[in-house]
Backbone bond lengths (Angstrom), bond angles and torsions (degrees), N, CA, C in turn:
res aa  C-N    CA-C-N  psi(-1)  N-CA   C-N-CA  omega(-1)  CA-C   N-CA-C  phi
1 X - - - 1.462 - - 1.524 111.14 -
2 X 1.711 111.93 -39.52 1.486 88.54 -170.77 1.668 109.74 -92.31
3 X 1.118 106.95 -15.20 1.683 106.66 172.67 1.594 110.11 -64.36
4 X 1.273 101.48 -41.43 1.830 94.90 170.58 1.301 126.10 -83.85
5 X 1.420 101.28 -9.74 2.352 84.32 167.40 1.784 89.27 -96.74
6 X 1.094 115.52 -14.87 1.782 107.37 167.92 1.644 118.60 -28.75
7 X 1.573 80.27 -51.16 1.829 89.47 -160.76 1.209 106.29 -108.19
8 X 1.557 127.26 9.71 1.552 129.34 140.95 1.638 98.44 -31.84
9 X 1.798 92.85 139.64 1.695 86.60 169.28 1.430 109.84 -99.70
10 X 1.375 112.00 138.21 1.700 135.01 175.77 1.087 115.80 -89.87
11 X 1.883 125.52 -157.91 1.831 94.60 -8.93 1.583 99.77 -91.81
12 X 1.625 91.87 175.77 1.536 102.34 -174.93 1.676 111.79 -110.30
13 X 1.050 114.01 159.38 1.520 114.57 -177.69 1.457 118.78 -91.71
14 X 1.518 113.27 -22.89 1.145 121.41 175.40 1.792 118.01 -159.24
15 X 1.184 100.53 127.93 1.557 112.15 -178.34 1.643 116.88 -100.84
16 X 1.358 102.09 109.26 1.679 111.73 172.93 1.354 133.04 -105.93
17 X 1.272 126.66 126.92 1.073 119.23 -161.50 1.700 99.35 -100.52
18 X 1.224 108.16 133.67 1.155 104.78 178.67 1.720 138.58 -82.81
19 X 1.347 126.81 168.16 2.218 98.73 -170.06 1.030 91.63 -60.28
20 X 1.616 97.75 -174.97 1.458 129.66 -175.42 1.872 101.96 32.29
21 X 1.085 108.56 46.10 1.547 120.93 147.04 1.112 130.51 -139.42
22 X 1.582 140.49 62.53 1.331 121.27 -132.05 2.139 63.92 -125.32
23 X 1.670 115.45 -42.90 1.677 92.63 162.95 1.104 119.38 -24.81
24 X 1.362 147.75 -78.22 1.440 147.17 -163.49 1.575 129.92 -74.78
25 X 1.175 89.77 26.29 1.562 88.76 -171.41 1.706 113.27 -72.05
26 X 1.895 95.70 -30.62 1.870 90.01 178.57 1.227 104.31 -67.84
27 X 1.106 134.23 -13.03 1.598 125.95 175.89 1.862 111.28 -81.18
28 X 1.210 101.64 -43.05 1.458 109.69 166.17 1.683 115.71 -40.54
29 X 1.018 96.21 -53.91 1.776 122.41 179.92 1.670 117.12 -47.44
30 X 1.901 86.56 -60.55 1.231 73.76 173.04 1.411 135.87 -96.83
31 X 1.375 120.14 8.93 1.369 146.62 146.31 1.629 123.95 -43.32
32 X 1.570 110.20 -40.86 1.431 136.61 174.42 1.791 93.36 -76.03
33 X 1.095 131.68 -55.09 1.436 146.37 -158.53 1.665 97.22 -51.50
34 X 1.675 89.83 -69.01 1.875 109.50 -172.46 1.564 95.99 -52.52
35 X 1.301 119.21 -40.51 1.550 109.96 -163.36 1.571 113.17 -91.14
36 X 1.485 114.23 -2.28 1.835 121.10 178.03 1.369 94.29 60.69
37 X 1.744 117.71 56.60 1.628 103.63 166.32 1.324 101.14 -158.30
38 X 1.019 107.73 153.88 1.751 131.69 -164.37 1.289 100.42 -77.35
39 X 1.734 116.42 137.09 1.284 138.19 -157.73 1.528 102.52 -101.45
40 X 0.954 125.02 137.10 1.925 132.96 164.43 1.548 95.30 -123.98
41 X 1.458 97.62 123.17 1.459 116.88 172.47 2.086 117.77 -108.92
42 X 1.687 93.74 117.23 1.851 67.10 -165.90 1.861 88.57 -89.50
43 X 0.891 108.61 131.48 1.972 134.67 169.07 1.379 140.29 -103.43
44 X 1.717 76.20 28.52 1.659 103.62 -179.19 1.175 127.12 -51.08
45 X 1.470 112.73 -46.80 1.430 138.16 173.48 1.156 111.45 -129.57
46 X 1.724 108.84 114.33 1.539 123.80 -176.42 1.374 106.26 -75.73
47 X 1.237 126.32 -162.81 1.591 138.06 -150.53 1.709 80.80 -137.59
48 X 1.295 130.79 -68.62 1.411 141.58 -173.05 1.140 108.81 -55.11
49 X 1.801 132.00 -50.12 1.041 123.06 -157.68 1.868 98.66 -87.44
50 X 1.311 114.46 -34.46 1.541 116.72 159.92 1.026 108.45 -16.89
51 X 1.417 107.76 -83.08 2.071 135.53 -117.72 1.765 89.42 -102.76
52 X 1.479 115.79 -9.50 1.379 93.76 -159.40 1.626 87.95 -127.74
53 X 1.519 99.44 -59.56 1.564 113.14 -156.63 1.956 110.75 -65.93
54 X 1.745 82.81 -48.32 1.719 88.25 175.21 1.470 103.76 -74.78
55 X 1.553 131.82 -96.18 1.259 152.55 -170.93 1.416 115.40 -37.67
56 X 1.252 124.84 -55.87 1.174 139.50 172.55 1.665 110.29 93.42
57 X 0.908 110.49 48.98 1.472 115.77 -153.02 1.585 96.61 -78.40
58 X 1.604 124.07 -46.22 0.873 145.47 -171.29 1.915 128.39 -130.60
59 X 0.936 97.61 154.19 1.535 97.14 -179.90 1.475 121.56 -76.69
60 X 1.900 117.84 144.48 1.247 106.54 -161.56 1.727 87.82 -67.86
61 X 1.387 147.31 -40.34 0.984 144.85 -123.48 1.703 103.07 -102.22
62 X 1.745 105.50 -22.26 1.232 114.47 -175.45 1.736 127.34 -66.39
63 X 1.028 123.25 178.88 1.686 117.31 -162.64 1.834 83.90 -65.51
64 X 1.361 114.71 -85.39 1.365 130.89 -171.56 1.845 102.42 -25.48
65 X 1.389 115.32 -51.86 1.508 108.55 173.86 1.700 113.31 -47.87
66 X 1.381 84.36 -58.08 1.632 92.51 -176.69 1.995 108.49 -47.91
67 X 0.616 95.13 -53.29 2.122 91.60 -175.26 1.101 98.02 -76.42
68 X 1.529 135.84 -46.39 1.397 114.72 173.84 1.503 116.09 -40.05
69 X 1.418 130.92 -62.94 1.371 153.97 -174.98 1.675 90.36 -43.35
70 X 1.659 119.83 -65.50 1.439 114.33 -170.22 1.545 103.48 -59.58
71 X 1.305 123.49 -40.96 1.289 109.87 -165.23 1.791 115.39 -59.14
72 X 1.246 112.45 -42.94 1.130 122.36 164.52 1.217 120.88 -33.89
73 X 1.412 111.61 -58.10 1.589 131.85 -155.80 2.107 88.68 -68.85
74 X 1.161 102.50 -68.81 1.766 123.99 179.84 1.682 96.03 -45.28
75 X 0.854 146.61 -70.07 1.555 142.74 -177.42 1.684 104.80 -34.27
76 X 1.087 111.48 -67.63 1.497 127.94 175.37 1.714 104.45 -34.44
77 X 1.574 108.39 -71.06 1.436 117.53 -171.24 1.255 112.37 -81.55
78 X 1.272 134.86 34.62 1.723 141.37 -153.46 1.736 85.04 -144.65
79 X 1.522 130.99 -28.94 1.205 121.45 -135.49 1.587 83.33 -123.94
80 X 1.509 105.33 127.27 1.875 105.01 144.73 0.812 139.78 -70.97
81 X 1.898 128.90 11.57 1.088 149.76 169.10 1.606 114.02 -161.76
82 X 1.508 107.77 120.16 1.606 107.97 151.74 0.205 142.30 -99.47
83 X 1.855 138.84 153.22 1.692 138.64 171.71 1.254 118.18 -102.00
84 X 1.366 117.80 125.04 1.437 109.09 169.52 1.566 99.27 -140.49
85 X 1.571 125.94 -177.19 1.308 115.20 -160.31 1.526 93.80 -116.13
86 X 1.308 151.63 -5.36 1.303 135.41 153.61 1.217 120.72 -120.85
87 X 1.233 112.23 -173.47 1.325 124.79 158.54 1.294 132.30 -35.40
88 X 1.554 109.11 -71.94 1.479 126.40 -167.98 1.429 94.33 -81.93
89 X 1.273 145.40 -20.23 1.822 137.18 154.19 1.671 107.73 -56.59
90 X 0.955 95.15 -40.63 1.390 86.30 -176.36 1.244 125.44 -78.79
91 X 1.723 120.10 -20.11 1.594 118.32 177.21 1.365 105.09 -76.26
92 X 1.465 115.60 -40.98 1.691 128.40 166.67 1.544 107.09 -26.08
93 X 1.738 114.10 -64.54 1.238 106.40 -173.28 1.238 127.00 -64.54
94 X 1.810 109.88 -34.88 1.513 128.47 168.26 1.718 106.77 -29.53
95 X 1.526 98.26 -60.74 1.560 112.50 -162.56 1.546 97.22 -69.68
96 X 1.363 126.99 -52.28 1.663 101.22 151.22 1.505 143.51 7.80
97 X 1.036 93.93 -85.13 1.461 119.04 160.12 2.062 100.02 132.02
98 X 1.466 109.14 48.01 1.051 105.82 169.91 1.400 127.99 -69.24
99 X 1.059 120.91 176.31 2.188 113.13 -178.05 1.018 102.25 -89.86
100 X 1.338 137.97 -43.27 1.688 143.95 -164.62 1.589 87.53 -166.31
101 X 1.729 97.37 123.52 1.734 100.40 143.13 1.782 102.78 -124.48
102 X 1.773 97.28 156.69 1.500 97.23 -171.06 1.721 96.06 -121.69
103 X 1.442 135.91 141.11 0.920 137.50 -170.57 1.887 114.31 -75.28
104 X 0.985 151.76 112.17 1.453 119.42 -176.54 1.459 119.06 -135.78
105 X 1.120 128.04 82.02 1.657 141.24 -124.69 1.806 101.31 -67.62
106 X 1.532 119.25 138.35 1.426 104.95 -178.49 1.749 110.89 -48.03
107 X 1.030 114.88 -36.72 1.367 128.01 -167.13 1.754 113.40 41.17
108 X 1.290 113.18 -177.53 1.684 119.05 -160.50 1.292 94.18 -100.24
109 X 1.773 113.26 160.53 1.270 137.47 -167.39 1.405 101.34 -79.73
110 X 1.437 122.01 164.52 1.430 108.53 156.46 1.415 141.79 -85.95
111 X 1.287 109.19 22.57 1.665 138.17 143.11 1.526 116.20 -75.16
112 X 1.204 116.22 -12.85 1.644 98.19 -169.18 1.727 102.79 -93.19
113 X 1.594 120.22 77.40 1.174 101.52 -172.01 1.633 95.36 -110.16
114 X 1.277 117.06 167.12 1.369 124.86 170.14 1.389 118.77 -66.62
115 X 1.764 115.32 154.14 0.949 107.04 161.04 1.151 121.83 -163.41
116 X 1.499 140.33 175.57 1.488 108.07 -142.26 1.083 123.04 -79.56
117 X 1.913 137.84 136.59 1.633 99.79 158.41 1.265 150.61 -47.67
118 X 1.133 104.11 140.62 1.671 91.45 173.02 1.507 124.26 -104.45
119 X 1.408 121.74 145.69 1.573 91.48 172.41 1.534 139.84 -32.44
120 X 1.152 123.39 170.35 1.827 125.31 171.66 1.126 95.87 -91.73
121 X 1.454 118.47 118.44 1.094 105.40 169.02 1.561 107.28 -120.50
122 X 1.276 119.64 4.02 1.681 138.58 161.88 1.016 113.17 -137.19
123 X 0.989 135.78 -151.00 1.600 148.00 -154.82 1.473 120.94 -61.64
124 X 0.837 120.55 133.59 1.937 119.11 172.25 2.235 83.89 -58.87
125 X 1.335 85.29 135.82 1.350 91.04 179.31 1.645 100.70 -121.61
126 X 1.356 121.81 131.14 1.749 134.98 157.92 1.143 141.27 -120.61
127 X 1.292 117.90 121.81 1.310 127.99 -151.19 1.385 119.15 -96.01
128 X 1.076 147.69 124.68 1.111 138.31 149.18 1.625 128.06 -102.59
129 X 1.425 141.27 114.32 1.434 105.62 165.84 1.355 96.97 -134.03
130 X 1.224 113.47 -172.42 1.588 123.58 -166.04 1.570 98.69 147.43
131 X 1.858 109.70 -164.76 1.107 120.24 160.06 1.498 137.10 -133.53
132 X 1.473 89.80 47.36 1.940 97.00 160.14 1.430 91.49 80.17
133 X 1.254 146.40 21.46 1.411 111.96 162.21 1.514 118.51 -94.04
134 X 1.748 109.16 165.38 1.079 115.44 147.94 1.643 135.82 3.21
135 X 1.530 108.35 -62.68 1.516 105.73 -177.24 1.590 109.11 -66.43
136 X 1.409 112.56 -20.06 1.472 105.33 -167.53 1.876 115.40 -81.60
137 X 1.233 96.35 -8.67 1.250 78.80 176.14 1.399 143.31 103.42
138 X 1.574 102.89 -12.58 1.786 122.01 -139.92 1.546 112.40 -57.30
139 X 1.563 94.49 -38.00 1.854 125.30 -174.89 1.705 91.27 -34.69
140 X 1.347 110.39 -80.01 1.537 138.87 -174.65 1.872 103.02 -42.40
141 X 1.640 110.57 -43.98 1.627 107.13 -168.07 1.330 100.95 -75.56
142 X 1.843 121.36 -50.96 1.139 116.44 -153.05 2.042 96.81 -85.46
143 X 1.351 127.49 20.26 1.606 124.17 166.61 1.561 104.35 -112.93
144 X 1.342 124.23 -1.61 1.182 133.50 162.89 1.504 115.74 -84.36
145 X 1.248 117.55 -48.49 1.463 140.48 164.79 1.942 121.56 -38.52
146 X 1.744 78.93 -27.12 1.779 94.82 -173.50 1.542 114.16 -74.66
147 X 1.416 88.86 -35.52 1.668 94.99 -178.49 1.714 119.21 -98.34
148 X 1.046 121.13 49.90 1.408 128.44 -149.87 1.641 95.01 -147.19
149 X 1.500 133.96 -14.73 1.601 145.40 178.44 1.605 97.56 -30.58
150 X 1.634 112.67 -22.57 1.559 92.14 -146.32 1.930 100.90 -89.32
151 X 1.696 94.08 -16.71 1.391 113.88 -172.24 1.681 123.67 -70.67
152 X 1.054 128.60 102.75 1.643 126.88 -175.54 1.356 107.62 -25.12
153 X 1.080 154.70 66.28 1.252 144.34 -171.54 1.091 133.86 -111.66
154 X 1.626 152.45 150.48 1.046 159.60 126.51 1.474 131.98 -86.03
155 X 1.588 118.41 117.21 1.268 123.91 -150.31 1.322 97.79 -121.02
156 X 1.083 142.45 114.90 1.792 147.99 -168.79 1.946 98.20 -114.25
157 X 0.929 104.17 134.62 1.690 105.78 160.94 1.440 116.42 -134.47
158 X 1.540 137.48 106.80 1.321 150.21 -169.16 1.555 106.54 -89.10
159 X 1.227 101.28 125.38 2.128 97.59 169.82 1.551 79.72 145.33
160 X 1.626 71.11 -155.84 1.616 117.89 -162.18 1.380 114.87 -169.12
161 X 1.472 98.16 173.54 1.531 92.07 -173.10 1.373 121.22 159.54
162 X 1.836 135.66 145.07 1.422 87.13 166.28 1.651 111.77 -104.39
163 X 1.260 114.08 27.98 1.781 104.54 139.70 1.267 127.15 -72.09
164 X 1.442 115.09 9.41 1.802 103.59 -149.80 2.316 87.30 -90.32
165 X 1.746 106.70 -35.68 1.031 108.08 -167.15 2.006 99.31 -49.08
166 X 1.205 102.40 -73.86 1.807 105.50 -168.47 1.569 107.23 -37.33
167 X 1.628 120.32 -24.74 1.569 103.73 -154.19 2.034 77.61 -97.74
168 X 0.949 138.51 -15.67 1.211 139.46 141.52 1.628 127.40 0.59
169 X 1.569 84.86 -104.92 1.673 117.15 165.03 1.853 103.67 -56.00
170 X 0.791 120.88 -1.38 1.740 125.79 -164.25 2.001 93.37 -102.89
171 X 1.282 117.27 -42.04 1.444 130.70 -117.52 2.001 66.76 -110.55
172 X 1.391 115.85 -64.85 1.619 138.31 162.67 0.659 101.44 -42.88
173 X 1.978 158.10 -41.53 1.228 138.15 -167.95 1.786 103.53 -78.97
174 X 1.598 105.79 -50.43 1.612 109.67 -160.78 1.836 102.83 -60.26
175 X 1.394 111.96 -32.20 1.374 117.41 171.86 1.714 113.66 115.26
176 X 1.346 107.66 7.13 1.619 125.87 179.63 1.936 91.88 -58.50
177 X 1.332 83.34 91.85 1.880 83.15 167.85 2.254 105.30 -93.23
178 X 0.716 99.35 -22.78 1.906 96.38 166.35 0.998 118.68 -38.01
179 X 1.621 121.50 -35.05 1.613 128.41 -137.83 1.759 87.46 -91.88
180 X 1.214 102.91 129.89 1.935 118.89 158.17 1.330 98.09 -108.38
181 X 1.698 113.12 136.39 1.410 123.85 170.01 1.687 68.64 -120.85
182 X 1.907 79.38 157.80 1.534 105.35 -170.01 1.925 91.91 -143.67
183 X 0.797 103.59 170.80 1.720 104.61 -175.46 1.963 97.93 -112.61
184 X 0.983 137.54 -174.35 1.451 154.63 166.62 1.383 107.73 -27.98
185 X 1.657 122.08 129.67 1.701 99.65 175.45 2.017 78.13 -124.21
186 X 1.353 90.96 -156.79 1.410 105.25 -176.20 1.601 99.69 -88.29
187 X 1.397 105.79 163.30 1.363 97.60 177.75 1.809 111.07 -80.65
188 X 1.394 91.25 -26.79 1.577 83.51 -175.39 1.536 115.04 -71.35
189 X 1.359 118.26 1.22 1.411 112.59 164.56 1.337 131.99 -85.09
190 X 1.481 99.89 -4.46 1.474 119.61 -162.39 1.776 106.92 -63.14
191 X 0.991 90.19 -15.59 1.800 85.39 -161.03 1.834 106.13 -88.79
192 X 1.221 99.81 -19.22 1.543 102.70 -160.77 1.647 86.08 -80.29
193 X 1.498 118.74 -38.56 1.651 117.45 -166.47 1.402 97.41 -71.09
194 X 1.091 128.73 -14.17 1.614 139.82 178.93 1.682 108.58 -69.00
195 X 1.447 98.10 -49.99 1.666 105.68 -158.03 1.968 85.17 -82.92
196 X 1.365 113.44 -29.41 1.298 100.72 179.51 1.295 150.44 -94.67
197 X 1.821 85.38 34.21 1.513 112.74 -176.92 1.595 109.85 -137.95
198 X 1.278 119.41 -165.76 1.604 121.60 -146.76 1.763 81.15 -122.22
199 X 1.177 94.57 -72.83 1.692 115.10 -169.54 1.232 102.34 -110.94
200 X 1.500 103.47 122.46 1.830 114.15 154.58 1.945 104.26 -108.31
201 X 1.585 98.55 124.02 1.168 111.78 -175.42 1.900 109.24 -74.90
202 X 1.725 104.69 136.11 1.450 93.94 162.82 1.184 122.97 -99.11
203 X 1.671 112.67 -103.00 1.558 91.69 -168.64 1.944 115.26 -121.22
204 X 1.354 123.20 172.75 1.694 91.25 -175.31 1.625 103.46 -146.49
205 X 1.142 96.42 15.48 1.614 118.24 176.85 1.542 105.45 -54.95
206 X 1.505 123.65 137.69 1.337 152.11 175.62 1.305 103.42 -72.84
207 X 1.291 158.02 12.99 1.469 137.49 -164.83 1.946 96.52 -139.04
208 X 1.342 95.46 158.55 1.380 94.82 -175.49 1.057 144.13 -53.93
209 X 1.538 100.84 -25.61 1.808 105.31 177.06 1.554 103.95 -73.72
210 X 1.674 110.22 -27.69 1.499 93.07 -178.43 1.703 121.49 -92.72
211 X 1.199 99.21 27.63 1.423 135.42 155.24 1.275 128.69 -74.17
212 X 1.197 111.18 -36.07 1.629 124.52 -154.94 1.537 115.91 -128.38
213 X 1.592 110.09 -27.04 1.667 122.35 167.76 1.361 121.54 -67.37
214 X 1.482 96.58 160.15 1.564 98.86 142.16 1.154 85.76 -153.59
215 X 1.541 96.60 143.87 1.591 144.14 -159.06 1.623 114.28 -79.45
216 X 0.962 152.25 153.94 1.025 154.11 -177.81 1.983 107.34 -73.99
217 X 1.146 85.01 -25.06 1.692 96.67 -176.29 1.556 109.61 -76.44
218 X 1.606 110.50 -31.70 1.550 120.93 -176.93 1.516 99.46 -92.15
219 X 1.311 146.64 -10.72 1.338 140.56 164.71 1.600 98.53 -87.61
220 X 1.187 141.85 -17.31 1.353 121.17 -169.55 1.718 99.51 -92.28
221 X 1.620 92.27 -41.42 1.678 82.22 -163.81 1.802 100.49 -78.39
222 X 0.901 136.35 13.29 1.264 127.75 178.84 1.793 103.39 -112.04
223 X 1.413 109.72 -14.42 1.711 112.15 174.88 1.668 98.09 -85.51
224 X 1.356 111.12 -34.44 1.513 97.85 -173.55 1.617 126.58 -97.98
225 X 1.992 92.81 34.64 1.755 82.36 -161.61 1.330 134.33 107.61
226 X 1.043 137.03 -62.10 1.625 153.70 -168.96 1.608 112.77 -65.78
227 X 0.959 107.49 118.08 1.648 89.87 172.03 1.571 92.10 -60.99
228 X 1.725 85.58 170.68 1.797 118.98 -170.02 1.888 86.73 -120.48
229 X 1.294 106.89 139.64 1.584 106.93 133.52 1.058 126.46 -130.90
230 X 1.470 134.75 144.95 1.594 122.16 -131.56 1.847 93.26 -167.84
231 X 1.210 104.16 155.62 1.694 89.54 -177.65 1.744 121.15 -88.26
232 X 0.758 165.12 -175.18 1.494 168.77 149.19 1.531 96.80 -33.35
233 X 1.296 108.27 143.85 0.826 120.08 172.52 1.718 117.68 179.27
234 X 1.446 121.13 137.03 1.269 133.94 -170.98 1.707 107.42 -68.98
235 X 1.220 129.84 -21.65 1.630 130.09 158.65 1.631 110.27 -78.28
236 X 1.199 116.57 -9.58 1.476 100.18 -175.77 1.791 108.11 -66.87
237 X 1.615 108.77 -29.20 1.114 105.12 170.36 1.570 143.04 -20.34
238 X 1.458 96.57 -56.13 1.195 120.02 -168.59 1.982 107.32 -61.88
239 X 1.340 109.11 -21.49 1.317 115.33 178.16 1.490 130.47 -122.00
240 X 1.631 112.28 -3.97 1.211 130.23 157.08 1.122 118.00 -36.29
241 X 1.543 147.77 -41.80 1.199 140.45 -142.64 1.456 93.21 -115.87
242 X 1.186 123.15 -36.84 1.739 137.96 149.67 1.665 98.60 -30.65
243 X 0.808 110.04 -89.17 1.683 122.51 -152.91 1.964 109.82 -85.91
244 X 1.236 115.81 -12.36 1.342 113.84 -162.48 1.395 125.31 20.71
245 X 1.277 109.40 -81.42 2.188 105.93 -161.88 1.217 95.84 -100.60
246 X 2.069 110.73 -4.56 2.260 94.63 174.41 0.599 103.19 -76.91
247 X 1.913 145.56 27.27 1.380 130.60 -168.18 1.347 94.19 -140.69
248 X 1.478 139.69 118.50 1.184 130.88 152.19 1.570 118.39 -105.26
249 X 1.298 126.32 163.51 1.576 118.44 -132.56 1.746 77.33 -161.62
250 X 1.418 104.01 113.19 1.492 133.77 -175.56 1.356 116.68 -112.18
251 X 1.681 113.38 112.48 1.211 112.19 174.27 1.656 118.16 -69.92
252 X 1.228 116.93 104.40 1.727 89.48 -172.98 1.783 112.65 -88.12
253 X 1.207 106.67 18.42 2.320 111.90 153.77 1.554 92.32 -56.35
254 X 1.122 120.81 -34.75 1.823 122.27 -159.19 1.715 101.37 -89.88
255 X 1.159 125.51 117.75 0.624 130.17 -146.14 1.844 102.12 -93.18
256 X 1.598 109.31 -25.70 1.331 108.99 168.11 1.286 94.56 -126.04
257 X 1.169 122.80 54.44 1.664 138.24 150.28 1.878 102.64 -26.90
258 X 1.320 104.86 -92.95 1.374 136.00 -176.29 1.114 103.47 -74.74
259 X 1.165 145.36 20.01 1.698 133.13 130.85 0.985 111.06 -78.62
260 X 1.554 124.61 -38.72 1.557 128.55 -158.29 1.691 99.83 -81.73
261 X 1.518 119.52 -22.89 1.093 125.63 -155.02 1.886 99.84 -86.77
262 X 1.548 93.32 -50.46 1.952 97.39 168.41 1.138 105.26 -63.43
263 X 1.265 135.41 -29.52 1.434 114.75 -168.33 1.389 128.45 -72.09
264 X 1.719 87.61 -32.05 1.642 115.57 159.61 1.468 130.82 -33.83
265 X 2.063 89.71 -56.86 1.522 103.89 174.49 1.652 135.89 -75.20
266 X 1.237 81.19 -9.49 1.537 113.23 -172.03 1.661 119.81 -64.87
267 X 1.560 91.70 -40.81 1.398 94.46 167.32 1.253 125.42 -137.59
268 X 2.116 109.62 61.18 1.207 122.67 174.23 1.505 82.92 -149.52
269 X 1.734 95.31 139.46 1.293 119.66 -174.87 1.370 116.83 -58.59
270 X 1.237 126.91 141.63 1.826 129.31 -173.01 1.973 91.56 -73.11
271 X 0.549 145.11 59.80 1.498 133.32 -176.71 1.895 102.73 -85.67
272 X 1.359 123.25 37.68 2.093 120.42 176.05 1.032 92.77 -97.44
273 X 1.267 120.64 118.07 1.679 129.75 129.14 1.225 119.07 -49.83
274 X 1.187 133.34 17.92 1.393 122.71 178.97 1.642 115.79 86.90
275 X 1.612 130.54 150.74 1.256 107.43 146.66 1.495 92.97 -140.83
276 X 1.426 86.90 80.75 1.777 108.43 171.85 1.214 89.88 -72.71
277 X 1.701 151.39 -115.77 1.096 158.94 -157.21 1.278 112.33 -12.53
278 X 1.349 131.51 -64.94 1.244 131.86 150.80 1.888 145.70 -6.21
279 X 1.737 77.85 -51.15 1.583 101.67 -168.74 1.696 89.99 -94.54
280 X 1.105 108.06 -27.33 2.152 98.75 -166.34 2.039 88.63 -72.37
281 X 1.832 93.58 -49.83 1.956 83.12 -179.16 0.952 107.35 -47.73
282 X 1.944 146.50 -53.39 1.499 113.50 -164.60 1.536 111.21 -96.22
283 X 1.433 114.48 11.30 1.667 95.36 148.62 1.618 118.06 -73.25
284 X 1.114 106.30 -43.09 1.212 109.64 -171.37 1.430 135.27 -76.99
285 X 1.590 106.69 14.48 1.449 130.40 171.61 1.134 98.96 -117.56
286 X 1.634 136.62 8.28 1.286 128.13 178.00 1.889 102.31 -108.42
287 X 1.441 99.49 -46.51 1.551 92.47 159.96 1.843 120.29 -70.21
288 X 1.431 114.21 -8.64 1.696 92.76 159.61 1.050 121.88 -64.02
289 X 1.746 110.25 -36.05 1.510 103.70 176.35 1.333 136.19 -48.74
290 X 1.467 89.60 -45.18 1.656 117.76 164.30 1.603 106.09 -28.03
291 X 1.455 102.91 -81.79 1.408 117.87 -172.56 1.833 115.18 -46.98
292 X 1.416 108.84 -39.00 1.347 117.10 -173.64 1.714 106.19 -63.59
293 X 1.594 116.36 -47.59 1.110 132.98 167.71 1.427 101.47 -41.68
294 X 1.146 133.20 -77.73 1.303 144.64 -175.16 1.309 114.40 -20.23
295 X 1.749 94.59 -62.82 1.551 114.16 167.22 1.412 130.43 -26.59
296 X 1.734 99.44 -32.32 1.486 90.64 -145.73 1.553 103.18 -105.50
297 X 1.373 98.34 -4.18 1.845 109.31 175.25 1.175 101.86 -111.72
298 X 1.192 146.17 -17.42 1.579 132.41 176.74 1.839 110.85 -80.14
């Protein structure tokens, strides 16, 4: 890799490393070096918080933990700019001792638009889709889900995965006969299964990043309308005052946190227009920063 962007022909003004590369950043570096131009590292998704914190693939203490953890750490301090997707990631890296981190929120697609409620005229409907990992939580949704029989409901789950088999047999053991698992749809269908539900669930995972995110799943269903229920978290901040009551915010220490929380929603009318407009303005004052940053090393 680095002998072949070597002999890319230059020079360049700016070198970016793209996600899920935060491994290559000394090559990035020294790619930025040969070319006399300032590095942006996106550090969206760590290697440590992956392999160890989410998945558990490996031990924090083990060799592979250990370089995962440095690689992370080295991407950050390699880069004249970071990316991370909130707030509270980004003071983390600050306290690091990174050079510049810039905040730049996943924010919603340009499909995720609102649209109106309609009455209930069947089932409280809940959505989940994604793909079965770790950050989401499912263990915690689908034992919350158990005690909920009494609630008119319809429970949809979209993806794949190979978590999707255990939360399966899990979903079949407690006795939740409501629940439809569905396999992969298109994305462009995604929005209509959105508008045709109450609640799209985010994420309920125990580990820090799912502490500190918000998910691509909690920016769509809150751009298109829907309440979100999503677990606590120190980034929800940043969009609370945006969204107020479309956002409910689940301790998961509580063990029927998110039963008590659907049950809540269950019998109060969907009446959100969305605060799509809202939410695109403060993405889009978070990538000025971006750009201003940019500015100031090129």
């Amino acid at each position: 890799m680095l002998f072949r962007t070597l002999r890319i022909s230059g020079p360049f003004d700016l070198v970016i490393l793209s996600e899920l590369g935060v491994q290559y950043a000394w090559v990035a570096k020294i790619v930025a070096i040969y070319n006399r131009a300032p590095l942006v590292v996106d550090a969206f998704v760590g290697m440590y918080e992956t392999n160890v914190e989410d998945w558990a693939r490996v031990g924090a203490k083990s060799v592979r933990g250990r370089i995962y953890r440095l690689f992370d750490w080295l991407s950050a301090q390699l880069s004249n700019i970071a990316l991370v997707d909130t707030n509270v990631r980004m003071k983390r890296l600050e306290r690091d001792g990174a050079d510049k981190v810039v905040s730049c929120p996943v924010g919603a697609p340009g499909w995720a638009k609102p649209a109106p409620a309609q009455p209930r005229s069947g089932r409280f409907r809940l959505l989940y889709y994604g793909n079965y990992i770790p950050l989401h939580g499912l263990e915690y949704v689908v034992a919350n889900l158990a005690i909920l029989n009494d609630v008119n409901m319809e429970i949809v789950f979209i993806g794949d995965g190979e978590g999707r088999p255990p939360i399966e047999i899990l979903a079949n053991g407690a006795g939740i006969s409501s629940i439809e698992f569905r396999g992969n749809i298109p994305e462009s269908d995604l929005i209509q299964e959105i508008h045709d539900s109450d609640v799209v669930l985010g994420v309920f995972g125990d580990s820090e990043k799912a502490a500190t995110v918000l998910a691509n799943k909690v920016w769509q269903g809150l751009a298109a309308g829907r309440y979100v229920v999503t677990r606590t978290s120190e980034a929800l901040s940043e969009v609370q005052d945006i969204v107020g009551a479309q956002i409910k915010a689940v301790d998961i220490e509580d063990p029927f946190g998110l039963a008590i929380a659907i049950r809540e929603i269950a019998s109060t009318p969907l009446t959100f227009n969305g605060a799509h407009a809202e939410l695109e303005r403060y993405v889009e004052s978070k990538f000025q920063e971006l750009r201003n940053a940019i500015s100031d090393i090129v």
